[in-house]
OpenMM code with the backbone's topology and positions (N, CA, C; nanometers):
from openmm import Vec3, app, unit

residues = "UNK UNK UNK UNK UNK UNK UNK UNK UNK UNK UNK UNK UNK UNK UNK UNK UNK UNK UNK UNK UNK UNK UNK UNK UNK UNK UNK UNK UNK UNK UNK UNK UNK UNK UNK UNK UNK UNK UNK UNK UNK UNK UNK UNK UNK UNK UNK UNK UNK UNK UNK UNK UNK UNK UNK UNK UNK UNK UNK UNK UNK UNK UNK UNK UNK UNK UNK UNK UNK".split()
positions = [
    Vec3(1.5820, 7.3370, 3.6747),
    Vec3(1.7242, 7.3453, 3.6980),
    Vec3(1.7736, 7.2062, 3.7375),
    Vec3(1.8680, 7.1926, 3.7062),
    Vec3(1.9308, 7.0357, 3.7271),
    Vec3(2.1027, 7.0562, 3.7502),
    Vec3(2.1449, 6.9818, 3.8963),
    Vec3(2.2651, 7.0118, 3.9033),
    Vec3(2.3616, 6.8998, 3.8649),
    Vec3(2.2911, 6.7753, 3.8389),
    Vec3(2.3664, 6.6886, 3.7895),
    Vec3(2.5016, 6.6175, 3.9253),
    Vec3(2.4441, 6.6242, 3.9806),
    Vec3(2.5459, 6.6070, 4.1371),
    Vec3(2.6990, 6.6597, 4.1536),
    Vec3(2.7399, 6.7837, 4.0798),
    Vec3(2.8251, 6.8582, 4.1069),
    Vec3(2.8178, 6.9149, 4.2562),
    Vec3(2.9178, 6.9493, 4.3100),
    Vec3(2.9099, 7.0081, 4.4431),
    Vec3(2.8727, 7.1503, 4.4505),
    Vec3(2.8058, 7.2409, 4.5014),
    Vec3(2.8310, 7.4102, 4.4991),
    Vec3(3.0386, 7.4121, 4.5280),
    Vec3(3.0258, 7.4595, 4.4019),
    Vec3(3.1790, 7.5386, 4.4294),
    Vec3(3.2842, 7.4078, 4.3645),
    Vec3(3.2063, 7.3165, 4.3609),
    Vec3(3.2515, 7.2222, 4.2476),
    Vec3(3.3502, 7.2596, 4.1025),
    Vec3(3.2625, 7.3283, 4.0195),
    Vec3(3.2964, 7.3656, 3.8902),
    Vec3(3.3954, 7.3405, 3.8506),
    Vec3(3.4992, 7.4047, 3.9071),
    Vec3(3.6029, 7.4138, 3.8570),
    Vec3(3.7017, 7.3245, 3.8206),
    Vec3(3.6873, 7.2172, 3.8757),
    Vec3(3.7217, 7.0652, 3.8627),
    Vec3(3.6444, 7.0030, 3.7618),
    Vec3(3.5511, 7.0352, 3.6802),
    Vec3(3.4688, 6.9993, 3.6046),
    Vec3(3.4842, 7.0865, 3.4229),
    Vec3(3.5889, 7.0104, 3.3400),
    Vec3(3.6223, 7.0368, 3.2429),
    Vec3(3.4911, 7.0768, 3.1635),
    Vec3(3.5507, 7.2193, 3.1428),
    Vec3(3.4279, 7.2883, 3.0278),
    Vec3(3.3254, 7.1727, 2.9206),
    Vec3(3.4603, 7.1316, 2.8518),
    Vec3(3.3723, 7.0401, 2.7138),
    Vec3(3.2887, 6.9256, 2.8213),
    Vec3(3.3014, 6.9068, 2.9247),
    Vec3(3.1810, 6.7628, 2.9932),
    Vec3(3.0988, 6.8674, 3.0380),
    Vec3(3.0961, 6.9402, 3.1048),
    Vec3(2.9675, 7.0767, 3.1259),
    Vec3(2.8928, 7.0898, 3.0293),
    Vec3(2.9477, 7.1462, 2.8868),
    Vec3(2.8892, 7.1577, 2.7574),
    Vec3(2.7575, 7.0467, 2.7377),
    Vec3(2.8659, 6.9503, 2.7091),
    Vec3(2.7968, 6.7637, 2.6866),
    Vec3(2.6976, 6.8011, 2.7920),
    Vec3(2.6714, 6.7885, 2.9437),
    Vec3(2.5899, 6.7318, 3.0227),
    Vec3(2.4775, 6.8618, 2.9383),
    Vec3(2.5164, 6.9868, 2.9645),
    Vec3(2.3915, 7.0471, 2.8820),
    Vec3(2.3596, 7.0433, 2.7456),
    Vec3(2.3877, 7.0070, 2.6480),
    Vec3(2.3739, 6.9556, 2.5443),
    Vec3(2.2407, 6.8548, 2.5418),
    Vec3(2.2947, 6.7051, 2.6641),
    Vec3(2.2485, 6.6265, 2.6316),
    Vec3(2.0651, 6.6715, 2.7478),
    Vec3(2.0710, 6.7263, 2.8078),
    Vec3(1.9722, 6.7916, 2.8439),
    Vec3(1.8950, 6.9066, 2.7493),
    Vec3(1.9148, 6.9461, 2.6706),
    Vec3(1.8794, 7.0622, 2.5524),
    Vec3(1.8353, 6.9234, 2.4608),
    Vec3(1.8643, 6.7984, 2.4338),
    Vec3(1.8425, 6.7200, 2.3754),
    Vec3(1.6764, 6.6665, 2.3927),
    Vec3(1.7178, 6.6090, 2.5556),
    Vec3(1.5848, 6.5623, 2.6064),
    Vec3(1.4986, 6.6545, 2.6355),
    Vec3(1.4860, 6.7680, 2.6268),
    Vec3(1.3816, 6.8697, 2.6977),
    Vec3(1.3507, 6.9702, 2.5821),
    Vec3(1.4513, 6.9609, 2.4996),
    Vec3(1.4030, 7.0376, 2.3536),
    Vec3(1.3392, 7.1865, 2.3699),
    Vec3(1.3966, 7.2638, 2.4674),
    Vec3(1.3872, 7.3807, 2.5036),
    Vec3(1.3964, 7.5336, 2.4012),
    Vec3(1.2940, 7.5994, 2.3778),
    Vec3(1.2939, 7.6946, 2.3247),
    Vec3(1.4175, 7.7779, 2.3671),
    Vec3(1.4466, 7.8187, 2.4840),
    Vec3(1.5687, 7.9239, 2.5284),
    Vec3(1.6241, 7.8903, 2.6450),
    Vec3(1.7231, 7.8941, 2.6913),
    Vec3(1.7796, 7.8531, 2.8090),
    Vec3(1.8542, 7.9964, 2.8941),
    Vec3(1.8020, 7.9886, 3.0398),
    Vec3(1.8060, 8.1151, 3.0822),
    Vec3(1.9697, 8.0907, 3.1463),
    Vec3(2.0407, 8.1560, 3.1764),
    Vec3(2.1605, 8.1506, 3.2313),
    Vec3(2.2332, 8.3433, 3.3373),
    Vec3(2.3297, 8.3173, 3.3664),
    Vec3(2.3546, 8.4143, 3.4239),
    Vec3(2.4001, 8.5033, 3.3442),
    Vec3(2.3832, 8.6283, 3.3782),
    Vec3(2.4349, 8.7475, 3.3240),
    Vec3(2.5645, 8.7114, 3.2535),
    Vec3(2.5662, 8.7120, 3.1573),
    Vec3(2.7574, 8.7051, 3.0719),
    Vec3(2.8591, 8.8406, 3.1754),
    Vec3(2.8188, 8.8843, 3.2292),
    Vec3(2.8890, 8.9744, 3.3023),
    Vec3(2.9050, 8.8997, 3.4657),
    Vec3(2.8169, 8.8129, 3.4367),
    Vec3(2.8579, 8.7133, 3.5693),
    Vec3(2.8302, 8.7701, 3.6960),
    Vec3(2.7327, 8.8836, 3.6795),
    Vec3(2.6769, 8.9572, 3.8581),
    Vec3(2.6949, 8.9235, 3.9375),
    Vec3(2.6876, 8.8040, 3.9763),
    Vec3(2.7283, 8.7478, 4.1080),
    Vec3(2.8790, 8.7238, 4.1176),
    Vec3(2.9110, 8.7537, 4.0494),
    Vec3(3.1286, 8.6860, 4.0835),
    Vec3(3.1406, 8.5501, 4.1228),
    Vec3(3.0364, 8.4453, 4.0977),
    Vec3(3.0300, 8.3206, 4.1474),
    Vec3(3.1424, 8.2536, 4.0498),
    Vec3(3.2547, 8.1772, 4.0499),
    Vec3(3.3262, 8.1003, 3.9376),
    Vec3(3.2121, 8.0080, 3.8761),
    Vec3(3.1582, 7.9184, 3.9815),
    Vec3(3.0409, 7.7978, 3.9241),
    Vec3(2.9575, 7.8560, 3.8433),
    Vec3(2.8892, 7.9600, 3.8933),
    Vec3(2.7809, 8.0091, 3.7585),
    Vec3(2.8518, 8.0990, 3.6011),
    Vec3(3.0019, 8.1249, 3.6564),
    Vec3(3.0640, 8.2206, 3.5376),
    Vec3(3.0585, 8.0601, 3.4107),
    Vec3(3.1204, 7.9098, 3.5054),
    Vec3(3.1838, 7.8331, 3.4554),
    Vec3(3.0317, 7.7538, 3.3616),
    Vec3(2.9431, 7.7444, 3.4055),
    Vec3(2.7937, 7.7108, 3.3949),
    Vec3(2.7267, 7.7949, 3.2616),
    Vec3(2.7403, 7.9173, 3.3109),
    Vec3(2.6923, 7.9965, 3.1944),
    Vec3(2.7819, 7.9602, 3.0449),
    Vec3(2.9174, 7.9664, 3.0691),
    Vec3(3.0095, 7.9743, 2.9418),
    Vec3(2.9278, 7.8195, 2.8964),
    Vec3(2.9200, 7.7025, 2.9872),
    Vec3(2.9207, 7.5629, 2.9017),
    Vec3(2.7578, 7.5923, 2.8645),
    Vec3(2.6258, 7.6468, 2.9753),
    Vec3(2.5299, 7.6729, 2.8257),
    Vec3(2.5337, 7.7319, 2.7217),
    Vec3(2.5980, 7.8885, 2.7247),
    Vec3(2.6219, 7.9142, 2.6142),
    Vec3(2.6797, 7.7973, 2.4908),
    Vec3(2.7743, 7.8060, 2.5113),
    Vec3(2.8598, 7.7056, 2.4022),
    Vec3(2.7441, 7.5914, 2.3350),
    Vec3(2.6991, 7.5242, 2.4244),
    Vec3(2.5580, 7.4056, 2.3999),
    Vec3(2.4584, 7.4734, 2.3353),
    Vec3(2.4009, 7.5428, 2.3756),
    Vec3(2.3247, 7.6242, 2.3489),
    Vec3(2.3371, 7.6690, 2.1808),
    Vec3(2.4406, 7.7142, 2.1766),
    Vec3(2.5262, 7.7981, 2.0309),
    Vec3(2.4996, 7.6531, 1.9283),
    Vec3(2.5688, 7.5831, 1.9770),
    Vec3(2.5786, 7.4351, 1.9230),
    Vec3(2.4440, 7.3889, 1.8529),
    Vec3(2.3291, 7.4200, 1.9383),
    Vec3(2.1743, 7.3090, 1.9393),
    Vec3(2.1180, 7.4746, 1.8513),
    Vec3(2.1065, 7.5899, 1.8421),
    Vec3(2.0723, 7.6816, 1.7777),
    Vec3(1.9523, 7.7026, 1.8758),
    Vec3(1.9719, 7.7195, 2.0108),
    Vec3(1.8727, 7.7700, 2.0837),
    Vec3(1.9528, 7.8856, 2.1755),
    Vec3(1.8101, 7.9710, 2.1922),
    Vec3(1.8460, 8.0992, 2.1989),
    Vec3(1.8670, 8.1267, 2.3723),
    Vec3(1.9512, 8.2318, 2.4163),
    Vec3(1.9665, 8.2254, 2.5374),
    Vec3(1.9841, 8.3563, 2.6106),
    Vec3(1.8998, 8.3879, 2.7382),
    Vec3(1.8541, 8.4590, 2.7842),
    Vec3(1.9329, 8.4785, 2.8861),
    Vec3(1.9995, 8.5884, 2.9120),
    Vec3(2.0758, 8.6291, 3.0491),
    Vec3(2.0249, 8.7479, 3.1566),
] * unit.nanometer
topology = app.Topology()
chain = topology.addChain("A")
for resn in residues:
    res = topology.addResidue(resn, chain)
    for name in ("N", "CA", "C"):
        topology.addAtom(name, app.Element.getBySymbol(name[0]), res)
């Protein structure tokens, strides 16, 4: 896991498409079979992990790796 020095509770100040990019460019270097993320139903009601999950997905979708919630 890598937080990339966002704050907890950060997110939201943190435009989707640069979320995407930072995981992108990590899916790049680590060349990951599947990337695990939170429930798409977002279980926890956290905004940061709702906001987290949407930008792996999207990256994820992008690089054609598969993703596990």
């Amino acid at each position: 896991m890598e937080l990339a020095g966002h704050p907890d509770g950060g997110l939201t100040d943190v435009p989707r498409h640069r979320l995407a990019s930072e995981t992108a460019r990590l899916i790049g270097e680590r060349r990951p079979s599947h990337i695990l993320v939170f429930d798409p139903g977002c279980v926890t009601g956290h905004r940061d992990h709702q906001l987290a999950t949407s930008a792996a997905q999207f990256a994820a979708g992008q690089a054609g790796v598969a993703v596990l919630g």
